[in-house]
C-alpha positions as a LaTeX table, in Angstrom:
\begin{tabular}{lrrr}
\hline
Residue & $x$ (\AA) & $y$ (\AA) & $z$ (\AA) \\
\hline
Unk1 & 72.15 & 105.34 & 84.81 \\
Unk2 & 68.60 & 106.85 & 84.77 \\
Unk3 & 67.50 & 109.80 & 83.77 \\
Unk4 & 66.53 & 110.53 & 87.71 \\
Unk5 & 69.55 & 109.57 & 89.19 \\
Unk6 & 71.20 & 111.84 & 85.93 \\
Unk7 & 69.43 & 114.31 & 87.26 \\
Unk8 & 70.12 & 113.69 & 91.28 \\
Unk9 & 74.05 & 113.56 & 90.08 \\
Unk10 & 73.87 & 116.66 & 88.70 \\
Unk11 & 71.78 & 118.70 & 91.69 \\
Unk12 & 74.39 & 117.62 & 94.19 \\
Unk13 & 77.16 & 118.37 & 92.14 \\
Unk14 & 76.12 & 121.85 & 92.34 \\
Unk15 & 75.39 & 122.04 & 95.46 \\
Unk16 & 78.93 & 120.21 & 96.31 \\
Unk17 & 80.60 & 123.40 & 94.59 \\
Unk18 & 78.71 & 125.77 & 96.91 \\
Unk19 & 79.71 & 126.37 & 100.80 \\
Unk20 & 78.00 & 128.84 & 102.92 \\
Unk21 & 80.92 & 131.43 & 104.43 \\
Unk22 & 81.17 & 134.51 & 106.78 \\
Unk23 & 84.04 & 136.69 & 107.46 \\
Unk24 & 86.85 & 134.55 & 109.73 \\
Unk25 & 85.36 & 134.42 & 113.03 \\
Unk26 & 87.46 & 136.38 & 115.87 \\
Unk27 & 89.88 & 134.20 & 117.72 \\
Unk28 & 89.92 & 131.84 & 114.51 \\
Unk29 & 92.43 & 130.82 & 112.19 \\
Unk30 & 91.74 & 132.49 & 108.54 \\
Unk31 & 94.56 & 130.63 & 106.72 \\
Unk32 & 92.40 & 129.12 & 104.66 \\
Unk33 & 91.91 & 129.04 & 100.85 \\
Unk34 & 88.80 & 130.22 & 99.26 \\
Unk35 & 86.44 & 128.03 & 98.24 \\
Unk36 & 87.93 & 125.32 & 100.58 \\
Unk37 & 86.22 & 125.82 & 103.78 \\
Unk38 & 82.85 & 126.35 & 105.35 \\
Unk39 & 82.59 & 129.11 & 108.46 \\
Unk40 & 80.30 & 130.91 & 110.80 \\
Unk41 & 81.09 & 133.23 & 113.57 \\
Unk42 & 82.56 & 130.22 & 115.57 \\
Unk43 & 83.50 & 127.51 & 113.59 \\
Unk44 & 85.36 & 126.70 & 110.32 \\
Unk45 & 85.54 & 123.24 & 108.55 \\
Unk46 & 88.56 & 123.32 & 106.02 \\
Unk47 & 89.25 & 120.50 & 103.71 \\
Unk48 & 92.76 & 122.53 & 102.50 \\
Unk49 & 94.91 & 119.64 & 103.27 \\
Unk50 & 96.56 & 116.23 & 101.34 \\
Unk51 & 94.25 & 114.03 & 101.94 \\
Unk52 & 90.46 & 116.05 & 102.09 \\
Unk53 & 87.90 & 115.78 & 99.15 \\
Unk54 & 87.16 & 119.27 & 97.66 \\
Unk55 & 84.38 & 120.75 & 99.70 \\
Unk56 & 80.72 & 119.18 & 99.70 \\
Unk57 & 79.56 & 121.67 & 102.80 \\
Unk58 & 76.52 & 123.38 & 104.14 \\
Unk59 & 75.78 & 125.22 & 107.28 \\
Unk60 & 73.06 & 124.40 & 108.65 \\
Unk61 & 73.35 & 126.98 & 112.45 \\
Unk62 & 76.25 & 128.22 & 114.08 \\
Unk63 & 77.96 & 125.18 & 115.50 \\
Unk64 & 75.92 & 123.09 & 112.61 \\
Unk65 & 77.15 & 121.78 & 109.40 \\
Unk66 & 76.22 & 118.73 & 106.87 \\
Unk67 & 79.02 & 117.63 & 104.21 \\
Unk68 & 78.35 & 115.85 & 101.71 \\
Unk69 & 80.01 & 112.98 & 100.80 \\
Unk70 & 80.67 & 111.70 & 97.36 \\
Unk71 & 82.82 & 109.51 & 95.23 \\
Unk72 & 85.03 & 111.04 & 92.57 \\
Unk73 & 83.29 & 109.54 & 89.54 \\
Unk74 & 79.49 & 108.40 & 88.89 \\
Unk75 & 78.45 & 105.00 & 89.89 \\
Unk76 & 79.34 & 101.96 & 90.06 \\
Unk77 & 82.16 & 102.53 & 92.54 \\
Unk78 & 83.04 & 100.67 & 95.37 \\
Unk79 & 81.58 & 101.87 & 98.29 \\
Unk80 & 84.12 & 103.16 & 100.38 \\
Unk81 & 83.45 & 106.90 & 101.53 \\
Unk82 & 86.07 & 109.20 & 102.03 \\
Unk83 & 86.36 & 111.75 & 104.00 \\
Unk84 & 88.52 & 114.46 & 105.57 \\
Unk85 & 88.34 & 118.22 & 107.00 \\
Unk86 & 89.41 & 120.02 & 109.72 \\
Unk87 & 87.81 & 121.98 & 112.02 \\
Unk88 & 88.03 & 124.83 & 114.52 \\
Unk89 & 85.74 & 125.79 & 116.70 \\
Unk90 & 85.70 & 128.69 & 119.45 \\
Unk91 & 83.89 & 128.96 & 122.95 \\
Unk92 & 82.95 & 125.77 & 125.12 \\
Unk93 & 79.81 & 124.01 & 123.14 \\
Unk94 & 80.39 & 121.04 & 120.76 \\
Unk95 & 79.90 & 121.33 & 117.05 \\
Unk96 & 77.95 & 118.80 & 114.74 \\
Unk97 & 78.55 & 117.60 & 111.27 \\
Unk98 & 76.40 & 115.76 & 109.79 \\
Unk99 & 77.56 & 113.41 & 106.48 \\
Unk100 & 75.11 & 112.00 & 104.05 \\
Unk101 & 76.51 & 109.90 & 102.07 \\
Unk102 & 75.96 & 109.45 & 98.22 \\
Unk103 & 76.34 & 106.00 & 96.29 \\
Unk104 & 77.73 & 104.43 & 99.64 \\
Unk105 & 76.80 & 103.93 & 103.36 \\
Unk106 & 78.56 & 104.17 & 106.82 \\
Unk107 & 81.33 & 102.12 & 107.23 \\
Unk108 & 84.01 & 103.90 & 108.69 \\
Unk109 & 84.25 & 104.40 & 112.31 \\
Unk110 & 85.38 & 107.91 & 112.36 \\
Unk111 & 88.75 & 109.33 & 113.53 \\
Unk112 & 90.04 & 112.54 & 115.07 \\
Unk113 & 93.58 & 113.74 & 115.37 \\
Unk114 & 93.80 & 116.14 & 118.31 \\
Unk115 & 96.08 & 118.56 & 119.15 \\
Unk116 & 98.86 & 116.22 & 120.27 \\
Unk117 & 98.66 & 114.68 & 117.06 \\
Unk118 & 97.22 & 111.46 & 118.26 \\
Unk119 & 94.49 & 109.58 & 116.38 \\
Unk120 & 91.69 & 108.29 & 118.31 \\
Unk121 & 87.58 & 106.99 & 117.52 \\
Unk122 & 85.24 & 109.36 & 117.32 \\
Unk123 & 81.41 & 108.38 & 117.92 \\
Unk124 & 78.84 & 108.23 & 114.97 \\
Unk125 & 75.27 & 108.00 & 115.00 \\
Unk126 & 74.25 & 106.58 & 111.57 \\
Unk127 & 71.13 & 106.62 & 110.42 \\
Unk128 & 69.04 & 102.96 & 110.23 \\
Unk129 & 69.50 & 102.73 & 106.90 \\
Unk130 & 73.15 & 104.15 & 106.79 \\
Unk131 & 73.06 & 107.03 & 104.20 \\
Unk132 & 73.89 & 109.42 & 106.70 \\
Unk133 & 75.81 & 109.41 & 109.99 \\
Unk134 & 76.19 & 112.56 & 112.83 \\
Unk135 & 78.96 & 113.15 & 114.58 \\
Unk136 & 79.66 & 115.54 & 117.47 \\
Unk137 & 83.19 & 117.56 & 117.72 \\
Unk138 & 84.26 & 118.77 & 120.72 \\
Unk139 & 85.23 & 122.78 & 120.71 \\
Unk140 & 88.70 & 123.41 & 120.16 \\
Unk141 & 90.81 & 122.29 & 116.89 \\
Unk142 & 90.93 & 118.99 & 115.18 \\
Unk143 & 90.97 & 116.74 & 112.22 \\
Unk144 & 88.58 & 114.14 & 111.04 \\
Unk145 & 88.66 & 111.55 & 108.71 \\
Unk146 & 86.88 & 108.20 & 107.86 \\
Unk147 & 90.74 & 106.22 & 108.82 \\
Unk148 & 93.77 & 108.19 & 109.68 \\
Unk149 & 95.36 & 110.02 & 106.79 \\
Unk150 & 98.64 & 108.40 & 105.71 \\
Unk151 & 99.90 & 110.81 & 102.92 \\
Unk152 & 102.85 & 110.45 & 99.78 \\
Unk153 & 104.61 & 112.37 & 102.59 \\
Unk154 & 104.14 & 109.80 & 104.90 \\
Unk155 & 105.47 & 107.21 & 102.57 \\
Unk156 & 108.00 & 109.27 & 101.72 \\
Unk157 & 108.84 & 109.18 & 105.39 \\
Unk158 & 109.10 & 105.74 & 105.45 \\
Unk159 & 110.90 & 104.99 & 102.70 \\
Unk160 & 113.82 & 106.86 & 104.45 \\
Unk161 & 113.32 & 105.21 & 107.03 \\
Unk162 & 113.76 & 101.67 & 105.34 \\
Unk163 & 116.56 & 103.52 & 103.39 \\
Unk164 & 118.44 & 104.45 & 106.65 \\
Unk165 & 117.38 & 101.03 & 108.05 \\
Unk166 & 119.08 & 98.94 & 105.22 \\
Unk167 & 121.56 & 101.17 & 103.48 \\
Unk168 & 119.19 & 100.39 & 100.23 \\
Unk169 & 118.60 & 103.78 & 98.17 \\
Unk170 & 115.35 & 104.78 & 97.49 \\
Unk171 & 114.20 & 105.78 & 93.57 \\
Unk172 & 111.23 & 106.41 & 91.35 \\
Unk173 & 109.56 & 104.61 & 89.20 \\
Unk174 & 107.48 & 106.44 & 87.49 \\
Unk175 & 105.18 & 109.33 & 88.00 \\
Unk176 & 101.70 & 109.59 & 88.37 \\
Unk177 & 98.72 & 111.92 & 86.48 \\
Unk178 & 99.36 & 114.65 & 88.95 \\
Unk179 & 102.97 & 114.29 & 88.58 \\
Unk180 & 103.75 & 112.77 & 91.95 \\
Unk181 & 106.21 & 110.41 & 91.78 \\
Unk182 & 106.01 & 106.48 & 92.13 \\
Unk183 & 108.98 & 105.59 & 94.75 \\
Unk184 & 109.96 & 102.19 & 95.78 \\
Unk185 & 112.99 & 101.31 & 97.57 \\
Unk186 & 114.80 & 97.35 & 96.97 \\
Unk187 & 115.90 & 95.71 & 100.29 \\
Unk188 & 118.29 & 93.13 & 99.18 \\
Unk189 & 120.93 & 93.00 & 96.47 \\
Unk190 & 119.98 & 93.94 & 93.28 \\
Unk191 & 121.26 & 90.28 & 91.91 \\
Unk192 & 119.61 & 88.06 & 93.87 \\
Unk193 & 117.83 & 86.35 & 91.92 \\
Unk194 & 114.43 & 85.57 & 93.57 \\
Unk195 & 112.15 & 88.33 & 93.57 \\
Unk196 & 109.49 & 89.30 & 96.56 \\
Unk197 & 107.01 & 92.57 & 95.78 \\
Unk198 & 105.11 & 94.53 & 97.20 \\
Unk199 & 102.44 & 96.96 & 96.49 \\
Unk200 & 100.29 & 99.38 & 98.91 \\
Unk201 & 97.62 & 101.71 & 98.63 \\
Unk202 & 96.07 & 101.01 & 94.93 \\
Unk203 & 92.56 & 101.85 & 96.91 \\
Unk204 & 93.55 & 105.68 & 98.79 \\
Unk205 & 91.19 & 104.88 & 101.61 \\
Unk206 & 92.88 & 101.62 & 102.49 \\
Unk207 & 94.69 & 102.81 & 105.71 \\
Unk208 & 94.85 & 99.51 & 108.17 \\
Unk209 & 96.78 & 97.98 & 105.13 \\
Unk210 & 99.22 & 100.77 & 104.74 \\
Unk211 & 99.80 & 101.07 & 108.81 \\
Unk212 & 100.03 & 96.63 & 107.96 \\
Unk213 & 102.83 & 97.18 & 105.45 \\
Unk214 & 104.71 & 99.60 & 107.31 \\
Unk215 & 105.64 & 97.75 & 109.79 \\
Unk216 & 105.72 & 94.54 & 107.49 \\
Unk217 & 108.58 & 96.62 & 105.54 \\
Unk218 & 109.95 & 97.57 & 109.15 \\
Unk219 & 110.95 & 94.00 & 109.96 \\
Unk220 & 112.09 & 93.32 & 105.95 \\
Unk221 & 114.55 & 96.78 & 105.89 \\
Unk222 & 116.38 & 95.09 & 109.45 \\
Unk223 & 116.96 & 92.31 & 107.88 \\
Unk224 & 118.03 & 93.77 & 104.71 \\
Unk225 & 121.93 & 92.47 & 105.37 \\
Unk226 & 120.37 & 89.10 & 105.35 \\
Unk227 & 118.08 & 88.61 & 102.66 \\
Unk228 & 120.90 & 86.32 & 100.95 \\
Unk229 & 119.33 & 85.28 & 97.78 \\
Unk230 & 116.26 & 87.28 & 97.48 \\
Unk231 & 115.38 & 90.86 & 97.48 \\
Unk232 & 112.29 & 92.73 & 97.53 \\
Unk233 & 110.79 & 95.33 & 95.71 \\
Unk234 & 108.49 & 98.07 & 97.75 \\
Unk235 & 106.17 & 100.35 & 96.76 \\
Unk236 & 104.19 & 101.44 & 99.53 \\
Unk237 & 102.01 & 104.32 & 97.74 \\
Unk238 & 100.98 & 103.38 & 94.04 \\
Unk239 & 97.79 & 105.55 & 93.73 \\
Unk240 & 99.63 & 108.94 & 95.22 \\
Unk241 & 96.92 & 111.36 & 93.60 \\
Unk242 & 94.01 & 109.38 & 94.70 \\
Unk243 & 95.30 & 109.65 & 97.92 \\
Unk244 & 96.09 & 113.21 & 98.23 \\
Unk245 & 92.45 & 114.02 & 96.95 \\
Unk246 & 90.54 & 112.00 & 98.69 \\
Unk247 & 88.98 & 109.34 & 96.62 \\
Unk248 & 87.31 & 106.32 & 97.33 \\
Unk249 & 88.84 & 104.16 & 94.75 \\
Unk250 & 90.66 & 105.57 & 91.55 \\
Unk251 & 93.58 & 107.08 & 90.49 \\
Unk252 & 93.24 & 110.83 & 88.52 \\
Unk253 & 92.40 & 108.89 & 85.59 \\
Unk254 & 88.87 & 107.49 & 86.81 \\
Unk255 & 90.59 & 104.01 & 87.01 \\
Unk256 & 90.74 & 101.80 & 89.77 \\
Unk257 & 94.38 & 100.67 & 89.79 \\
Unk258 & 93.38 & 97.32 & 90.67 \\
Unk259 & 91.52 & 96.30 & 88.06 \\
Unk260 & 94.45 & 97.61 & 85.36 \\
Unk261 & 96.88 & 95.23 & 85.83 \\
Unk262 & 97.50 & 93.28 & 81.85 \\
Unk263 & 95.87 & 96.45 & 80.27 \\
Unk264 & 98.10 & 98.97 & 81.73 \\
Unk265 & 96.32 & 101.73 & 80.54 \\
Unk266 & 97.95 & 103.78 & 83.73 \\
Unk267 & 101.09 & 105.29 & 84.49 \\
Unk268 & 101.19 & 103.92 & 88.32 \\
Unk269 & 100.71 & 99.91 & 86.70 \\
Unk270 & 102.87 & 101.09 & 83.70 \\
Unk271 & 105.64 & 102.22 & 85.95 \\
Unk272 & 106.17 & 98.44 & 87.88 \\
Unk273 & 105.66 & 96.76 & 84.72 \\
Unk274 & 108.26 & 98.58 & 82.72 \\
Unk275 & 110.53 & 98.23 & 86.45 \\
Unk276 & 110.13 & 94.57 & 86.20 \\
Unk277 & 110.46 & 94.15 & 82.38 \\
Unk278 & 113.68 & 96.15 & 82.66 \\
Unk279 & 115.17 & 92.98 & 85.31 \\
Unk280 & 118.27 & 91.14 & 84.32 \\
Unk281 & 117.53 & 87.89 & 83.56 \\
Unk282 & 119.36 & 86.08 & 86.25 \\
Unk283 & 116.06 & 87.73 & 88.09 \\
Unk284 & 112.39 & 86.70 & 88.61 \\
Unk285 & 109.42 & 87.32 & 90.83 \\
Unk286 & 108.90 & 84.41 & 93.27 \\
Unk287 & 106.07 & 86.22 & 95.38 \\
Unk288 & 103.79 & 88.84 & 95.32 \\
Unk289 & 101.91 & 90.79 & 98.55 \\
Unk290 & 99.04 & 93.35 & 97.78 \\
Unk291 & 97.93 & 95.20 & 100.62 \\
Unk292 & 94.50 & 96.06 & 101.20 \\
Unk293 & 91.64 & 96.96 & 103.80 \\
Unk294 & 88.02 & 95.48 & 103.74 \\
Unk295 & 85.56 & 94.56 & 106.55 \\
Unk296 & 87.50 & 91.52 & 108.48 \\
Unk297 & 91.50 & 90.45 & 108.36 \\
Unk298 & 91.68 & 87.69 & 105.09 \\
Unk299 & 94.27 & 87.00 & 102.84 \\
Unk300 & 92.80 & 86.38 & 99.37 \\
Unk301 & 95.05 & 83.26 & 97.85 \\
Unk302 & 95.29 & 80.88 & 95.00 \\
Unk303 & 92.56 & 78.38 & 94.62 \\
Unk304 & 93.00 & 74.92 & 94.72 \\
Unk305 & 92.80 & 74.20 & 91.12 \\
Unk306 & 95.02 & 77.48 & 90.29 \\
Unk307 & 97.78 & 76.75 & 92.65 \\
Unk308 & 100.78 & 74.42 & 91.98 \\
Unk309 & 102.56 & 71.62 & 94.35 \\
Unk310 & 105.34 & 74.50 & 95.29 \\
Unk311 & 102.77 & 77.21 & 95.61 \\
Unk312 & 100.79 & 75.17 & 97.85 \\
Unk313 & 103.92 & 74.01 & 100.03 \\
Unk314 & 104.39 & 77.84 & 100.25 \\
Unk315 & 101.37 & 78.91 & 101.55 \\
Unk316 & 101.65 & 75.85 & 104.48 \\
Unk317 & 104.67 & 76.40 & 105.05 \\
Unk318 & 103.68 & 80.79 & 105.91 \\
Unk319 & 100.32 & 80.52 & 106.39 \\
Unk320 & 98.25 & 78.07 & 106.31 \\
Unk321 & 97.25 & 76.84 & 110.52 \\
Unk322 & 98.64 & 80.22 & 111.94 \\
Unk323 & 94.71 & 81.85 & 111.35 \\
Unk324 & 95.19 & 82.15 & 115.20 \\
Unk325 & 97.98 & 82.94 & 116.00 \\
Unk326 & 98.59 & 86.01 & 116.88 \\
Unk327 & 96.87 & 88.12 & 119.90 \\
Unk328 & 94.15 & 90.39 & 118.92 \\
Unk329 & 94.83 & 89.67 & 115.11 \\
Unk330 & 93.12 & 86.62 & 113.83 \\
Unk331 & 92.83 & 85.83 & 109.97 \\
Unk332 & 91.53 & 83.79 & 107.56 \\
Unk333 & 92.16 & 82.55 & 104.19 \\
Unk334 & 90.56 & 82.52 & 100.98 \\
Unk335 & 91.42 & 80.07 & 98.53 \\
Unk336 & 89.72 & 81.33 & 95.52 \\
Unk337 & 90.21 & 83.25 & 92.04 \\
Unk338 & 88.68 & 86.53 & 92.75 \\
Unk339 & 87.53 & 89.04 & 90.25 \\
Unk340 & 88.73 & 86.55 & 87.67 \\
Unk341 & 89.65 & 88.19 & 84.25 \\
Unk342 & 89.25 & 91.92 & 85.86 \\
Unk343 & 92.84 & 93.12 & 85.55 \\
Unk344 & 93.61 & 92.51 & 90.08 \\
Unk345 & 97.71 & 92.26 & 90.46 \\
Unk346 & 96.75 & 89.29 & 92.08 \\
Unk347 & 95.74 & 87.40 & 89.23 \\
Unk348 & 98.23 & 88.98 & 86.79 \\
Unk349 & 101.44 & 88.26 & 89.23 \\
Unk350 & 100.17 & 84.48 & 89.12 \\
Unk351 & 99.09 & 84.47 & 85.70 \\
Unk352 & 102.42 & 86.22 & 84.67 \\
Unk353 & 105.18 & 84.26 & 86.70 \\
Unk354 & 103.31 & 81.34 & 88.08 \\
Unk355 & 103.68 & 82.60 & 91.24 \\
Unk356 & 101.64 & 83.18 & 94.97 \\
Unk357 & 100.23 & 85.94 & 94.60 \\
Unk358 & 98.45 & 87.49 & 97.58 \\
Unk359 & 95.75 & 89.80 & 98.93 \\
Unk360 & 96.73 & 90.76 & 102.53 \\
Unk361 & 93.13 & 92.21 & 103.58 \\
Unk362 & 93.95 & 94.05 & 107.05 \\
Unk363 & 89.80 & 94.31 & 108.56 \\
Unk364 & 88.61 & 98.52 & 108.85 \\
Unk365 & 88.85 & 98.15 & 112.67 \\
Unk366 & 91.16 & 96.07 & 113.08 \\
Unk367 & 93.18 & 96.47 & 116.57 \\
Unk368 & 96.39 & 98.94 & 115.20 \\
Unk369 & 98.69 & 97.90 & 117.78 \\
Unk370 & 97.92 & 94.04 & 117.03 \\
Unk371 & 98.56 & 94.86 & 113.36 \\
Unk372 & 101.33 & 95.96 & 113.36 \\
Unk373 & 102.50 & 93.14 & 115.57 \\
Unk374 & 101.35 & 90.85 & 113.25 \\
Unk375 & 102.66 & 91.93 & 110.15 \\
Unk376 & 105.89 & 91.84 & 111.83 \\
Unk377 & 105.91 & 88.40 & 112.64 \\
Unk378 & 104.24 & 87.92 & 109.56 \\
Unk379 & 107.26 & 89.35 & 107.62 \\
Unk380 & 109.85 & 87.07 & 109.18 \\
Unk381 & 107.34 & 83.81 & 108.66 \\
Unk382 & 107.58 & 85.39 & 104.95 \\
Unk383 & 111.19 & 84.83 & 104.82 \\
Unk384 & 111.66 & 81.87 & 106.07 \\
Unk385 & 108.64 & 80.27 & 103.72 \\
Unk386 & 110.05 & 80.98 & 100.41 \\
Unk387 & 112.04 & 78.17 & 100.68 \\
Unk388 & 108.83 & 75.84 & 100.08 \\
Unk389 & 109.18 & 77.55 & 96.78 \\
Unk390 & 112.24 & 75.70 & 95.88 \\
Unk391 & 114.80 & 76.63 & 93.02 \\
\hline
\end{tabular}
C-alpha cells in the first residue's frame, strides 16, 4: 500500500471514531450507548445493534447525515460493503444519509425494516462512479442495512426449529474469537454412514444464501425420519463475530474463513475439522454444500478434469438440465476449480474425501420468495441424487 493511501487510511480512521452529537432530541428515544450514535434535534442514527459496524458518522444539517463505510481491515478485501444503523426521526420531513464508500462500490440495493418488522427495498441514488450512494428515509423509526440482518440469534432460532422439526438435538462445536459459539444440529442418525454438510455464512454479508439454506434445512429437518442411510451435518452460522459486527468478509481474526480451509489457522474451520476427524469410521462425507451470495444465482462445481465418473453422475442426476426450472429462480453452473490452492471448503471437501463439493451462489437480488422455493425443491432433488454416488 502507498504511502498516500497509508495516509488516506489513517485520516478516515479518525474521522470514523468521531460522530457529531446533541443532547437526545425531545420526543426521541435516548437509549442509546455513547459513542454509538449520531443525533441532532430531530434525528438519531444508532448502529447499537448485532449486526451494525461501529460508527463511521457525520452530520452534515438537521435531517442530514453521511456514514462512512469501511471494511474491517486494510485492502485487499472483497468488496462487499456492509452496513447497518437505525434511525429515528421526528416531525413529517424525510431524512438523508449519504454513504461513501471506501475500498468498495454500491452493490447492495438497500433495505429497511419498518415498524411491523417487515423488510422491504429502499431507493439509492449512487453516484456514476459508485463510491457513494444517497438514500432518503422517511420520518418515523426504522432500520437499514445493505441485505436484511440475519443474526447468531436468528440461527439460533432456526436451529430449534430444525431441532423441534426432527427430534435431532442441537450442540456446539466450537467457539469463535468473541466467544460465540459454533452450533450445528445432525438430521439423521448419527450411524449412517454417508455424510451430507453444510456450511453458511463464512462471508457475514451473505444474506440471500442464509435465507437459501434456511429453508434448504427446512425441507431436510421434515424429512429427518427418513434420511435412512445418510445424515447431515448443519452449520448455518460459521463466522458468528463477523456477523454480529458487521464485516464485509472476515472473522475477528482478519481472516476470511473461506480461504482457511487445510491451514486451519481459525477456531470456526478448526471446530468442523476436529467434528469430522472425531467420526466413527463406519462414517464419511459423501457431499458438501457451501452457501454463498454474489451478483447472479450459480453453483460453483467440479471441473471436468477434477470430477470423477460418480461425481459427475451426481451432479446430472441433481443438477445438471434443471438451470430452468424453477419460477423466478434460474441458475447456472460452473464447472471449474476456483481459487485453486487458496484454502475454499470447496476445494478442501473434494481434495479431502473425493467428493462434490459445492458453491450454492444465491444472486444479491435474487427474488426471496422464489428462493426459498427453490432451495426447497432443491433439497429434496438433493436426496434423491446421492444415489448417483453409489456405495
Amino acid at each position: 500500500m502507498g504511502s498516500t493511501k497509508r495516509h488516506l487510511w489513517a485520516g478516515l480512521a479518525l474521522m470514523a471514531g468521531g460522530c457529531a452529537s446533541a443532547p437526545p432530541p425531545a420526543g426521541l428515544s435516548d437509549a442509546v450507548t455513547a459513542g454509538t450514535a449520531c443525533r441532532t434535534s430531530a434525528v438519531i442514527i444508532a448502529f447499537d445493534f448485532d449486526g451494525a459496524a461501529p460508527a463511521r458518522c457525520a452530520v452534515t444539517g438537521e435531517r442530514a447525515f453521511t456514514l462512512l463505510v469501511t471494511p474491517e481491515h486494510a485492502p485487499p478485501i472483497n468488496p462487499s460493503p456492509w452496513y447497518a444503523f437505525r434511525y429515528e426521526a421526528a416531525g413529517d420531513a424525510p431524512v438523508s444519509v449519504t454513504l461513501r464508500y471506501l475500498e468498495g462500490r454500491h452493490r447492495y440495493v438497500p433495505k429497511l425494516k419498518d415498524g411491523a418488522g417487515d423488510w422491504r427495498d429502499l431507493a439509492a441514488d449512487p453516484s456514476d462512479d459508485g463510491t457513494s450512494a444517497v438514500l432518503r428515509l422517511p420520518a418515523g423509526k426504522g432500520l437499514v442495512a445493505a441485505q436484511e440482518i440475519v443474526t447468531p440469534g436468528d440461527a439460533t432460532a432456526n436451529l430449534a426449529k430444525w431441532s423441534a422439526a426432527s427430534n435431532a438435538p442441537v450442540f456446539t462445536l466450537g467457539t469463535s474469537h468473541d466467544g460465540h459459539q459454533i452450533k450445528a444440529i445432525r438430521l439423521g442418525r448419527a450411524d449412517a454412514p454417508k455424510l451430507v454438510v453444510l456450511l453458511g455464512r463464512q462471508h457475514p454479508p451473505e444474506v440471500t444464501g442464509a435465507i437459501a439454506m434456511e429453508a434448504f434445512v427446512d425441507a431436510l429437518a421434515e424429512r429427518a425420519g427418513t434420511l435412512g442411510e445418510v445424515q447431515v451435518l448443519v452449520v448455518p452460522m460459521l463466522n458468528p463475530d463477523g456477523v454480529v459486527r458487521g464485516h464485509w468478509r472476515a472473522n475477528r481474526g482478519a481472516i476470511d474463513l473461506n480461504r482457511d480451509w487445510g491451514d486451519f489457522t481459525q477456531p470456526e474451520t478448526r471446530s468442523v475439522k476436529a467434528w469430522l476427524d472425531a467420526l466413527p469410521s463406519g462414517v464419511r462425507p459423501v457431499l458438501m454444500v457451501d452457501f454463498h451470495s454474489t451478483g447472479r444465482n450459480l453453483f460453483y462445481v467440479q471441473g471436468e478434469n477434477e470430477a470423477s465418473p460418480a461425481q459427475t453422475r451426481f451432479l446430472a442426476a441433481w443438477l445438471a438440465g434443471r438451470e430452468d426450472a424453477f419460477a423466478g429462480y434460474p441458475f447456472t453452473l460452473e464447472p471449474r476449480n476456483a481459487n485453486p490452492g487458496s484454502g475454499t471448503s470447496k476445494n478442501w471437501f473434494h481434495q479431502t474425501y473425493a467428493i462434490p463439493a459445492y458453491t450454492y451462489e444465491v444472486g444479491d437480488n435474487a427474488d426471496r420468495k422464489a428462493t426459498r422455493a427453490a432451495a426447497r425443491e432443491l433439497a429434496g432433488g438433493m436426496l434423491g441424487a446421492l444415489a448417483a454416488l453409489g456405495e
